[in-house]
Backbone as JSON Lines, residues from 0, in Angstrom:
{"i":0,"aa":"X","n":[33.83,60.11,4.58],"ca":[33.64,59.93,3.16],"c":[33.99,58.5,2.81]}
{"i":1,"aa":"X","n":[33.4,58.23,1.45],"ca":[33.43,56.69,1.47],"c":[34.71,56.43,0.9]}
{"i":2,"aa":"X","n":[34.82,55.16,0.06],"ca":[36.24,55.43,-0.66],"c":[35.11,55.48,-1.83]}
{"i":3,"aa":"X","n":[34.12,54.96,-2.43],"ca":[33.8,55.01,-3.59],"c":[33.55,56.68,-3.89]}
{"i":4,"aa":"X","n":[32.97,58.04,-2.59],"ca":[33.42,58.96,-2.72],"c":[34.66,60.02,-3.31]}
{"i":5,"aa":"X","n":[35.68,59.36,-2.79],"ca":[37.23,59.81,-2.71],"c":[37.65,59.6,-4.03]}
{"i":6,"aa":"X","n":[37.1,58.44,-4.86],"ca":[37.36,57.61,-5.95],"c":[36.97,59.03,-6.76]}
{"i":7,"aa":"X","n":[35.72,59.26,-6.37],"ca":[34.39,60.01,-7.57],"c":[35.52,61.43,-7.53]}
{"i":8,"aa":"X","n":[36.06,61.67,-6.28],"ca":[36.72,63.7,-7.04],"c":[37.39,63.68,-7.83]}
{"i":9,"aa":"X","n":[38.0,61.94,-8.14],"ca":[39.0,62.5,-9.44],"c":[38.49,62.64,-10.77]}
{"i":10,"aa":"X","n":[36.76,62.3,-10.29],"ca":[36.06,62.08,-11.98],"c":[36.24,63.44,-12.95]}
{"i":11,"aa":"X","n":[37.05,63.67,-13.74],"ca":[36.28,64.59,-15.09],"c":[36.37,64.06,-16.23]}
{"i":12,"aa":"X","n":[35.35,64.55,-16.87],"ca":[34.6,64.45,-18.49],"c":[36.34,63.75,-18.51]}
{"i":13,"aa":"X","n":[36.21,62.67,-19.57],"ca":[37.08,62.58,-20.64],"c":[37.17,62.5,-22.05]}
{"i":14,"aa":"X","n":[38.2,62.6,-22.59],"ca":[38.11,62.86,-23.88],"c":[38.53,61.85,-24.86]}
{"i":15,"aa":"X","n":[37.93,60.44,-25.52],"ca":[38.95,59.07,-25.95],"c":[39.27,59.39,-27.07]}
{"i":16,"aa":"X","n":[39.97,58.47,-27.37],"ca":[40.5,58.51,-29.09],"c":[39.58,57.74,-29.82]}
{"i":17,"aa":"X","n":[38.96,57.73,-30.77],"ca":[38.28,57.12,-31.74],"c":[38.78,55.21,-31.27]}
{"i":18,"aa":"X","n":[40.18,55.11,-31.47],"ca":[40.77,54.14,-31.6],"c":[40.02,52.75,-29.67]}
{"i":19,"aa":"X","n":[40.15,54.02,-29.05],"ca":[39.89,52.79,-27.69],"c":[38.45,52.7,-27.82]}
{"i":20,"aa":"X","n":[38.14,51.67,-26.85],"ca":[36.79,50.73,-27.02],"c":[36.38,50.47,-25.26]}
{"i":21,"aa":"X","n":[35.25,50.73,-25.49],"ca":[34.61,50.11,-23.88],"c":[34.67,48.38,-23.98]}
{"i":22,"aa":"X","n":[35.0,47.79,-23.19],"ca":[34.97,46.67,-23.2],"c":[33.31,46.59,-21.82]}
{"i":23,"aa":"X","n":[32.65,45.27,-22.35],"ca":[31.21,45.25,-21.47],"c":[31.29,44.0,-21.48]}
{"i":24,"aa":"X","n":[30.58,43.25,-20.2],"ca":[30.5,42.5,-19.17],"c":[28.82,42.65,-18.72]}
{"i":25,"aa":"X","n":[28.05,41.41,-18.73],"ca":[27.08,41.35,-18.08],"c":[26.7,40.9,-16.6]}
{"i":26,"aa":"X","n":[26.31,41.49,-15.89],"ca":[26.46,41.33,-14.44],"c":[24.8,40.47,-13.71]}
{"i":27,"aa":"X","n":[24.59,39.41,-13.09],"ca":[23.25,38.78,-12.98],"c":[23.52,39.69,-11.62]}
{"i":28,"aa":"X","n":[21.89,40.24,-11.23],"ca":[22.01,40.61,-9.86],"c":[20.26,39.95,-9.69]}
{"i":29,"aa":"X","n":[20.3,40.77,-8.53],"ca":[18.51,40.31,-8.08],"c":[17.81,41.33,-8.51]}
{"i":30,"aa":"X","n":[17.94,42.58,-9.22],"ca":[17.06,43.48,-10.33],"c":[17.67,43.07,-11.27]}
{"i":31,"aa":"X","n":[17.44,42.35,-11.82],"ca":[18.24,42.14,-13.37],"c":[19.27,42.66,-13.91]}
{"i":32,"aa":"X","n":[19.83,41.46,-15.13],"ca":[21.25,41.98,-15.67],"c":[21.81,43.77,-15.49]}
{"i":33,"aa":"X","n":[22.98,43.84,-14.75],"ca":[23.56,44.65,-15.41],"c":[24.4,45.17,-16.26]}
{"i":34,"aa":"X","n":[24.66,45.93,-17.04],"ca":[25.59,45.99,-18.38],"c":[26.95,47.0,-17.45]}
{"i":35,"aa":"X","n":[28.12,46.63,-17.42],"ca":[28.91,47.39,-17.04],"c":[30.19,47.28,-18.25]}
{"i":36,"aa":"X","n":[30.13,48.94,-18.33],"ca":[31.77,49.0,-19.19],"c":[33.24,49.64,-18.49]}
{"i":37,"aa":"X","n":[34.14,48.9,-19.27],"ca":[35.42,50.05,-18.84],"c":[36.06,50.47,-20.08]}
{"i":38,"aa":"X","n":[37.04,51.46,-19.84],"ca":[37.91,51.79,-20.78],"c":[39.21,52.03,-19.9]}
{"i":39,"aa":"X","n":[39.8,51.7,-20.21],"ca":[42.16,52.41,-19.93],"c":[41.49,51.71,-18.45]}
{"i":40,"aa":"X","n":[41.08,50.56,-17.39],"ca":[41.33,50.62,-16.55],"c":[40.08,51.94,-15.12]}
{"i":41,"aa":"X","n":[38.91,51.84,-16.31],"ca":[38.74,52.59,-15.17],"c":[37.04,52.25,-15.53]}
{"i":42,"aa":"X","n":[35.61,52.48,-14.84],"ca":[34.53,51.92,-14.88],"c":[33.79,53.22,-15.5]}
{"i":43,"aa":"X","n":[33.21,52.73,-17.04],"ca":[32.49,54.11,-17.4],"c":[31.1,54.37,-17.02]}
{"i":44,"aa":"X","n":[30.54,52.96,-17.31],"ca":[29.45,52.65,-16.97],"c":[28.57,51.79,-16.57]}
{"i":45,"aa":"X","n":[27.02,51.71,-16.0],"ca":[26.43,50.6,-15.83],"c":[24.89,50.83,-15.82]}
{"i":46,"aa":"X","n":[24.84,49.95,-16.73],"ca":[23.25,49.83,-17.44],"c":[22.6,49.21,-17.1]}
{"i":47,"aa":"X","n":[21.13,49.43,-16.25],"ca":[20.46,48.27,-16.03],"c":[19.46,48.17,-17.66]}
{"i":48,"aa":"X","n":[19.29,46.66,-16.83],"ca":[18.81,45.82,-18.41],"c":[19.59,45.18,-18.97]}
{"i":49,"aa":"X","n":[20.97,45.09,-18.61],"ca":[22.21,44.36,-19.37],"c":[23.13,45.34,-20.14]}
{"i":50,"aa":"X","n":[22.87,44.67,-21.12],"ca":[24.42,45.52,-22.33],"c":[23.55,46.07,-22.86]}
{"i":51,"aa":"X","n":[22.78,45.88,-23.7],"ca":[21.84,46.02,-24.58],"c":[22.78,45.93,-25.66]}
{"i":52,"aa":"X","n":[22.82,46.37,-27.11],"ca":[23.28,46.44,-27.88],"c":[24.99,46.22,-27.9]}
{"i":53,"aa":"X","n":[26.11,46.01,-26.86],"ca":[27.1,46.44,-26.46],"c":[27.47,44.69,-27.06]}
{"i":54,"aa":"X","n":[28.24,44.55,-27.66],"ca":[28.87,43.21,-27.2],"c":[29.63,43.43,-26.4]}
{"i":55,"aa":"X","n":[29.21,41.2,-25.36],"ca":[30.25,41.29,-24.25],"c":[31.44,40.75,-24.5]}
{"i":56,"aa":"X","n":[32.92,41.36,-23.89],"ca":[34.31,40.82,-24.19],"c":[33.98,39.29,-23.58]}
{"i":57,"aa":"X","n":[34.66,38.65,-24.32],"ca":[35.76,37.2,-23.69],"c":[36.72,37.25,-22.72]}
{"i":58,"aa":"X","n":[37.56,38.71,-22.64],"ca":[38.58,38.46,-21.72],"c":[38.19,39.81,-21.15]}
{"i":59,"aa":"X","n":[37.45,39.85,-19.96],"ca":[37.38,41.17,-18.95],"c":[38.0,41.69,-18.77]}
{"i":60,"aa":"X","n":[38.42,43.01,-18.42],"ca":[39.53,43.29,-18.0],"c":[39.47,43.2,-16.18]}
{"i":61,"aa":"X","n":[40.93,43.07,-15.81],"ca":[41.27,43.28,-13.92],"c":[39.76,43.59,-13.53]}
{"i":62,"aa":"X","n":[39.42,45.25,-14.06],"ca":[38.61,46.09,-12.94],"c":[37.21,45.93,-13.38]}
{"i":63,"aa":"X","n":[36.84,45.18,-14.77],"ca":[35.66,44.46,-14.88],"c":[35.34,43.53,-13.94]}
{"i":64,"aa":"X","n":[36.43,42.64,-13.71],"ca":[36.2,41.4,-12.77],"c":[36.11,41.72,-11.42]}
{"i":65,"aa":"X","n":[36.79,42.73,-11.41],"ca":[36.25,43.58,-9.6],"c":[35.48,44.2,-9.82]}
{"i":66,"aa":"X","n":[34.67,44.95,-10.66],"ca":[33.35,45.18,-10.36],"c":[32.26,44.61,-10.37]}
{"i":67,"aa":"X","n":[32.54,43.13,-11.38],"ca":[31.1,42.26,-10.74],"c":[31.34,41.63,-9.63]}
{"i":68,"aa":"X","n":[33.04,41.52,-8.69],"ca":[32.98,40.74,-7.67],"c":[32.23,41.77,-6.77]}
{"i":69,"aa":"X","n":[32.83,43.03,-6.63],"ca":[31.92,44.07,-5.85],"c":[30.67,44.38,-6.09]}
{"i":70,"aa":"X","n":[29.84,44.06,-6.83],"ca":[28.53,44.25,-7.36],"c":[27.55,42.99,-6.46]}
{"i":71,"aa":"X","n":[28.46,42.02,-6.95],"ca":[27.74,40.75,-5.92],"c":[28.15,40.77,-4.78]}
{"i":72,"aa":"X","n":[28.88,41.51,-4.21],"ca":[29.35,41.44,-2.55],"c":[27.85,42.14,-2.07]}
{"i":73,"aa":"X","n":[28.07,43.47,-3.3],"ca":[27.13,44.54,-2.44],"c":[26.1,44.14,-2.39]}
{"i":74,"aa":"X","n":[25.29,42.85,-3.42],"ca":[24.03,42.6,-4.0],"c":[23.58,41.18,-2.81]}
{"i":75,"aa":"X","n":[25.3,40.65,-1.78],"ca":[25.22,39.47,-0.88],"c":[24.62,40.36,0.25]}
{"i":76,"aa":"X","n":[24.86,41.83,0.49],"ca":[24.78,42.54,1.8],"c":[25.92,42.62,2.44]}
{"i":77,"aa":"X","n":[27.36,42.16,1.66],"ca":[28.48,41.9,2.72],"c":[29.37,43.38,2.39]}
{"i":78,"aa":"X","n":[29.51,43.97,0.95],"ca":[29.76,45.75,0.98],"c":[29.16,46.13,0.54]}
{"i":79,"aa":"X","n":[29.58,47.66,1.55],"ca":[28.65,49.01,1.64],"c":[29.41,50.0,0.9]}
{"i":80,"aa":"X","n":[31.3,50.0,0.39],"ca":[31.28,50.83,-0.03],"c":[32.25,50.25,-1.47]}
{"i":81,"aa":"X","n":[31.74,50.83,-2.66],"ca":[32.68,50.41,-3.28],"c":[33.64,51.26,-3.55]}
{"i":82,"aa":"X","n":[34.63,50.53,-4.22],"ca":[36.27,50.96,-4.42],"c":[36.95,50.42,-5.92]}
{"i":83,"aa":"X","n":[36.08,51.63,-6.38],"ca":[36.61,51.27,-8.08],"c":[37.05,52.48,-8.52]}
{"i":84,"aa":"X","n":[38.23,51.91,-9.17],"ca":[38.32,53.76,-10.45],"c":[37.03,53.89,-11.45]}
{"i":85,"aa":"X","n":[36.83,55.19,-10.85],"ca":[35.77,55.07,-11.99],"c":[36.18,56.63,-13.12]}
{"i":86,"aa":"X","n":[35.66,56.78,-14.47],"ca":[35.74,57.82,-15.17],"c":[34.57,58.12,-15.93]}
{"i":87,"aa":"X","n":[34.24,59.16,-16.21],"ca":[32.54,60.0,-16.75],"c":[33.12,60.13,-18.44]}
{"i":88,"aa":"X","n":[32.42,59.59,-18.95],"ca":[32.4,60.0,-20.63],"c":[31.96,61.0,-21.06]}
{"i":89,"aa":"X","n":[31.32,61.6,-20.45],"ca":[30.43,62.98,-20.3],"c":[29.62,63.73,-19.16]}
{"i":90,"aa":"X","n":[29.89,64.76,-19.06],"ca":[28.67,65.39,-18.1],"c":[29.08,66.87,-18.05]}
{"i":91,"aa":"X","n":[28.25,67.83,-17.32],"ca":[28.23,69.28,-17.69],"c":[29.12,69.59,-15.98]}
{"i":92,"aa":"X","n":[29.4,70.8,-16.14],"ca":[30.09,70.99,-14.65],"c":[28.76,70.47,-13.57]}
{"i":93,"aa":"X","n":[27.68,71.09,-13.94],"ca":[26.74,70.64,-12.99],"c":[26.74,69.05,-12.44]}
{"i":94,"aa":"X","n":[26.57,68.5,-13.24],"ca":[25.93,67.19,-13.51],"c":[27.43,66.44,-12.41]}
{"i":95,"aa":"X","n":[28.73,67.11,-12.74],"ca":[29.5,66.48,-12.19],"c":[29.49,66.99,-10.28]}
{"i":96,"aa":"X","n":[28.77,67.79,-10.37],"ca":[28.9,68.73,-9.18],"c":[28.1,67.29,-8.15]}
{"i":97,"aa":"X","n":[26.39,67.57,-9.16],"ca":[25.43,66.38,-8.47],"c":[26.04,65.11,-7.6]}
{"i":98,"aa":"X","n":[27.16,64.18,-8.79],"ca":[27.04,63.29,-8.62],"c":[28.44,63.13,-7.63]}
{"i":99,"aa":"X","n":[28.97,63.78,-7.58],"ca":[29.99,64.1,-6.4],"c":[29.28,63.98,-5.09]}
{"i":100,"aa":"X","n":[28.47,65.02,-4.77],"ca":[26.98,65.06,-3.59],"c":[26.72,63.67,-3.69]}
{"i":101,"aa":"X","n":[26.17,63.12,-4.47],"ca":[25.91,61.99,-4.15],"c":[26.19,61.01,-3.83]}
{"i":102,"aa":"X","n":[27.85,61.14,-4.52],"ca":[28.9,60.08,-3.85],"c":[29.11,59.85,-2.42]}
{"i":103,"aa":"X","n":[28.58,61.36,-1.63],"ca":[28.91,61.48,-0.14],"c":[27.26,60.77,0.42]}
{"i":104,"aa":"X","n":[26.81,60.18,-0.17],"ca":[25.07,59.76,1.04],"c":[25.75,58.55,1.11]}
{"i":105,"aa":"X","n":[26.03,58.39,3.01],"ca":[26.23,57.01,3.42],"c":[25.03,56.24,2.8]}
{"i":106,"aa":"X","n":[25.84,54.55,2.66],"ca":[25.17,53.72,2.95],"c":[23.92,53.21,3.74]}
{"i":107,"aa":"X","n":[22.61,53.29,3.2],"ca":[21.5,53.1,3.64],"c":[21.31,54.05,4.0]}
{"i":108,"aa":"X","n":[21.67,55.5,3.95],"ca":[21.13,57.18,4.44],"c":[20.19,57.57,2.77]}
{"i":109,"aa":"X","n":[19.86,58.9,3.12],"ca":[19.04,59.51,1.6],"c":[19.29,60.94,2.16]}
{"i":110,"aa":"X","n":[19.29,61.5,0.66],"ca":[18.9,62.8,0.75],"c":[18.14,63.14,-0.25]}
{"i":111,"aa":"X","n":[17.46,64.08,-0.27],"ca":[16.45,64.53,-0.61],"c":[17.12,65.32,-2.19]}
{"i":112,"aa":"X","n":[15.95,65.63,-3.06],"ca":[16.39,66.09,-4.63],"c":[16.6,67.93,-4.02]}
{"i":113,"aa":"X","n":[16.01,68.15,-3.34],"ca":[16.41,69.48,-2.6],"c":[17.56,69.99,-1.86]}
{"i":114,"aa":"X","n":[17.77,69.0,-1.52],"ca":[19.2,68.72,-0.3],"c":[20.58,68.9,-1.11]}
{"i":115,"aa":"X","n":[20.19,67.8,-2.19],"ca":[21.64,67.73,-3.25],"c":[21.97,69.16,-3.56]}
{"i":116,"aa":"X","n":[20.36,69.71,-4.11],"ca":[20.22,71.36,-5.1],"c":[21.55,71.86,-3.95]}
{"i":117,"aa":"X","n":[20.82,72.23,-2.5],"ca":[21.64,73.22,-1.34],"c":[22.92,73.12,-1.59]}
{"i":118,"aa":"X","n":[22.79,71.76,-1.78],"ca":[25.08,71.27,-1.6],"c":[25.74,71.7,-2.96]}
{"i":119,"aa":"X","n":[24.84,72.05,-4.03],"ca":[25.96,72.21,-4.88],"c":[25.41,73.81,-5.61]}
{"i":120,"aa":"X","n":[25.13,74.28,-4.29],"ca":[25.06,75.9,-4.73],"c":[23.76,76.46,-4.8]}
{"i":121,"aa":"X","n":[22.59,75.54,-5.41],"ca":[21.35,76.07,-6.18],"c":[20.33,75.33,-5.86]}
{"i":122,"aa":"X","n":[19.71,76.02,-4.27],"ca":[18.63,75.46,-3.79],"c":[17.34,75.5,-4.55]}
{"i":123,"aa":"X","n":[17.02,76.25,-5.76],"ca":[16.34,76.22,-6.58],"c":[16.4,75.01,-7.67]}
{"i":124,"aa":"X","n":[17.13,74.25,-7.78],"ca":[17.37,73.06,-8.68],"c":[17.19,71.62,-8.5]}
{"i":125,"aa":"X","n":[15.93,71.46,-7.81],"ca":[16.02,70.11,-7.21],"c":[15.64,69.36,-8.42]}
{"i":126,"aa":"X","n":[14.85,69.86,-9.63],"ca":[14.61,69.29,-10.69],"c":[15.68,69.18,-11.3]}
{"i":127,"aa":"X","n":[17.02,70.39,-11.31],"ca":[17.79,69.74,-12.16],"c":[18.7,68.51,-11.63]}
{"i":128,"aa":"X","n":[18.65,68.69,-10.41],"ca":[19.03,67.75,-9.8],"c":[18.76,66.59,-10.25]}
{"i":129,"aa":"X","n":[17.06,66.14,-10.34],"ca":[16.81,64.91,-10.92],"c":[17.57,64.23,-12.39]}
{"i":130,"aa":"X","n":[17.53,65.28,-13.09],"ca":[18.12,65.13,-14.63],"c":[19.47,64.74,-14.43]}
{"i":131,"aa":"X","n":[20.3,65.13,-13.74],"ca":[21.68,65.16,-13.41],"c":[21.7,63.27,-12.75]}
{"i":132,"aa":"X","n":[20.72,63.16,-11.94],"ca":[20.69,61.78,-11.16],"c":[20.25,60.81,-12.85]}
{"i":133,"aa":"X","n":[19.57,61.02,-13.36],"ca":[19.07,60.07,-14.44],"c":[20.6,60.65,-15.74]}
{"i":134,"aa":"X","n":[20.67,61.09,-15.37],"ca":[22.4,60.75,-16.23],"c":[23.13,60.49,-15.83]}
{"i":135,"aa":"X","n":[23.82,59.68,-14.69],"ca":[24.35,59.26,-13.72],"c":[24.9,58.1,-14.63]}
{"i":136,"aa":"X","n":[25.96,57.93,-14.91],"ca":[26.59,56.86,-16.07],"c":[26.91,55.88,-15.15]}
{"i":137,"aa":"X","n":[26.81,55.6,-13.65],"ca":[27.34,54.55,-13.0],"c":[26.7,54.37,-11.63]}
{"i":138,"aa":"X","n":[25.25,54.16,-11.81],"ca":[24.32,54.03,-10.98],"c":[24.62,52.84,-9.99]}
{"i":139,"aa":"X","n":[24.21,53.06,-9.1],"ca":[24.53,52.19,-7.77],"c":[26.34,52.62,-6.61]}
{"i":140,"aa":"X","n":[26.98,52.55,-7.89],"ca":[28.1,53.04,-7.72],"c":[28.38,54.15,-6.95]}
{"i":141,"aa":"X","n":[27.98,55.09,-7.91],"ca":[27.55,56.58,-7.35],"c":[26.07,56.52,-7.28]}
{"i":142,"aa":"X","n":[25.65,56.23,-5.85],"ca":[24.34,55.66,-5.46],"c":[23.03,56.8,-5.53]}
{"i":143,"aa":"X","n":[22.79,57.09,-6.77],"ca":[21.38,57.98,-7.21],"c":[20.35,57.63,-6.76]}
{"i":144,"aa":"X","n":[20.25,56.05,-6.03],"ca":[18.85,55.28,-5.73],"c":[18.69,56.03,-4.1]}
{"i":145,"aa":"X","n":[19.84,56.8,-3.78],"ca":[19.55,57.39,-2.79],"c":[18.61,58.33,-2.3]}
{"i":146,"aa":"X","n":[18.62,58.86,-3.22],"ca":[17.94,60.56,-3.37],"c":[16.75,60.34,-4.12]}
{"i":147,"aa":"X","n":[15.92,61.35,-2.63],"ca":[14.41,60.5,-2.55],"c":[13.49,61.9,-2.65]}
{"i":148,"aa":"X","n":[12.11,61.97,-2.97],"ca":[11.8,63.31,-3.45],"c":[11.58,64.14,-1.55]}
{"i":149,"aa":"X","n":[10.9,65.35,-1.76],"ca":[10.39,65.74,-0.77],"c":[10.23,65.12,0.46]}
{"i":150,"aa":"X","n":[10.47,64.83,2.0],"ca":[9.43,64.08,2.87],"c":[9.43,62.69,2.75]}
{"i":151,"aa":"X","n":[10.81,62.47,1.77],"ca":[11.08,60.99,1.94],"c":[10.74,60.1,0.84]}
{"i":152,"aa":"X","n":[9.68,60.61,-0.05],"ca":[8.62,60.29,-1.38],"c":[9.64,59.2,-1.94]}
{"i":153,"aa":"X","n":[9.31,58.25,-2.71],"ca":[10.01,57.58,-3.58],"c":[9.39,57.94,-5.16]}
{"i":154,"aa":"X","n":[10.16,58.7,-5.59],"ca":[10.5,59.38,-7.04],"c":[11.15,59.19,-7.69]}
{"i":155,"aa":"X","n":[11.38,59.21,-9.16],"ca":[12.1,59.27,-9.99],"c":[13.69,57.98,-10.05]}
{"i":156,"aa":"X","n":[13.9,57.65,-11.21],"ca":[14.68,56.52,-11.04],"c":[14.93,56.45,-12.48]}
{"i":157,"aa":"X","n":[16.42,56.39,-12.61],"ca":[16.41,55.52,-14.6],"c":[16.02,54.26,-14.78]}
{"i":158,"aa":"X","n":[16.53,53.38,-13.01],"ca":[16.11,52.34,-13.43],"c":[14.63,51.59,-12.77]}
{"i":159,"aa":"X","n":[13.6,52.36,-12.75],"ca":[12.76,52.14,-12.23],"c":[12.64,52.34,-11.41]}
{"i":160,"aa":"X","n":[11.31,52.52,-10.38],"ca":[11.03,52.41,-9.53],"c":[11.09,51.67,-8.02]}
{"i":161,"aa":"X","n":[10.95,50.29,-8.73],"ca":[10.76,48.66,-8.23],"c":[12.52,48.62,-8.38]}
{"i":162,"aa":"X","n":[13.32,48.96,-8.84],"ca":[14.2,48.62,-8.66],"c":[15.08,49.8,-7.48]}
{"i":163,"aa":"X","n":[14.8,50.67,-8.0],"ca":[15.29,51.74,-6.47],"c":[14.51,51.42,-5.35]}
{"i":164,"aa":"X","n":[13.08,51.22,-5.07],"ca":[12.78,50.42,-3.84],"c":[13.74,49.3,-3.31]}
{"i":165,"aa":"X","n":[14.0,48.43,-3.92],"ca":[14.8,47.3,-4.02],"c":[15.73,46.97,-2.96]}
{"i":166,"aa":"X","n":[16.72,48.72,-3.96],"ca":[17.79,48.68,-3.19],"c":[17.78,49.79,-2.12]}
{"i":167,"aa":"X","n":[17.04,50.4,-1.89],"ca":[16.69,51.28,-0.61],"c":[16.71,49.99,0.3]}
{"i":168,"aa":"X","n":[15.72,49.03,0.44],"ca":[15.21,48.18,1.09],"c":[16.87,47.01,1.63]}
{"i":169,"aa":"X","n":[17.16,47.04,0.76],"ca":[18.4,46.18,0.67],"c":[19.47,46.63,1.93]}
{"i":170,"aa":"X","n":[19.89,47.93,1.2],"ca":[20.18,49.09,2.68],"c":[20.11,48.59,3.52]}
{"i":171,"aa":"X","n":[18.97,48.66,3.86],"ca":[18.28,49.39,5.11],"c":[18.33,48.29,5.85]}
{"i":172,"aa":"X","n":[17.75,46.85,5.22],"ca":[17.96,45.45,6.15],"c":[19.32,45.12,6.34]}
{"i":173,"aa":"X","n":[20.7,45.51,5.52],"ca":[22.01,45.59,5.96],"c":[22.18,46.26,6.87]}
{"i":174,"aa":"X","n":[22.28,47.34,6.92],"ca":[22.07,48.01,8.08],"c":[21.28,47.88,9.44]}
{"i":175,"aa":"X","n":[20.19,47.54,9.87],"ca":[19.69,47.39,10.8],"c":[20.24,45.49,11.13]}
{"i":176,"aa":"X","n":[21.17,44.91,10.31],"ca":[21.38,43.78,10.56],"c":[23.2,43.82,11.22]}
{"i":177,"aa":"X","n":[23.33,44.71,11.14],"ca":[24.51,45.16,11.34],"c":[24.83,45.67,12.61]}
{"i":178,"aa":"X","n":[23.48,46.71,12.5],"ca":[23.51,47.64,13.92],"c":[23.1,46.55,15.15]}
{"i":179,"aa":"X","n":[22.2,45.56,15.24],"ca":[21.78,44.88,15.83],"c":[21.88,43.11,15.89]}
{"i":180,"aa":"X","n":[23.38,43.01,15.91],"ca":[23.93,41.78,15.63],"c":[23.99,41.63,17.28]}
């Protein structure tokens, strides 16, 4: 298991006070800006497209600044796993079930929208599966670009298509650059 795995079992739903605030940070990668927030110390989310509407802080916090250093490590090819606290602002038991499964697909591996369904009880749910992956509040992180349709298919994506190719591809040349040094 990865550590960004190990990280993900402590995820549940939380509950904030009106009073705290996501602080957001724009991240340059090679698919375009990403928008990443935290709250208390821990990573809620990350948006491709940037912030959008979010203003960005002046003063990041610690685990902002380690997640764009880890964002560009992962985006150099130099890590495969990240190691952030992360916390879910929302999700249904399911949804948290999904993205747990998903936390476990090594680096440059896939599994299938069927595969996830098996692991978390309900081989009949590969669709909900998908829904569960496109609410995924911390994409890449908890790596959804993994999970690929039927037979390998490249399907479904929040953040596009061209951008889950991307980073499949990204993978995969880390990996075979790795294995064959």
């Amino acid at each position: 298991m990865s550590e960004g795995a190990s990280k993900l079992g402590r995820m549940e739903p939380q509950v904030t006070a009106v009073s705290q605030r996501e602080q957001w940070i724009s991240v340059p990668s090679p698919i375009g800006a990403l928008g990443v927030a935290a709250m208390d110390g821990e990573i809620t989310r990350i948006r491709f497209g940037g912030v959008g509407r979010h203003p960005v802080t002046d003063h990041p916090a610690a685990v902002l600044r380690a997640a764009q250093a880890q964002l560009d490590e992962y985006f150099a090819g130099t890590l495969t796993d990240f190691d952030l606290p992360l916390a879910v602002p929302a999700g249904s038991d399911f949804d948290l079930s999904v993205w747990k499964a998903i936390a476990e697909i090594g680096y440059a591996d896939m599994a299938t929208y069927g595969e996830i369904a098996s692991t978390v009880g309900d081989k009949e749910a590969a669709r909900a599966v998908g829904v569960s992956c496109n609410r995924n509040p911390v994409p890449i992180i908890v790596p959804c670009h993994r999970v690929v349709g039927a037979g390998g298919k490249l399907v479904g994506f929040g953040g596009g298509l061209d951008r889950k190719r991307f980073l499949l591809q990204l993978e995969a040349r880390v990996r075979v650059e790795r294995e064959f040094q």
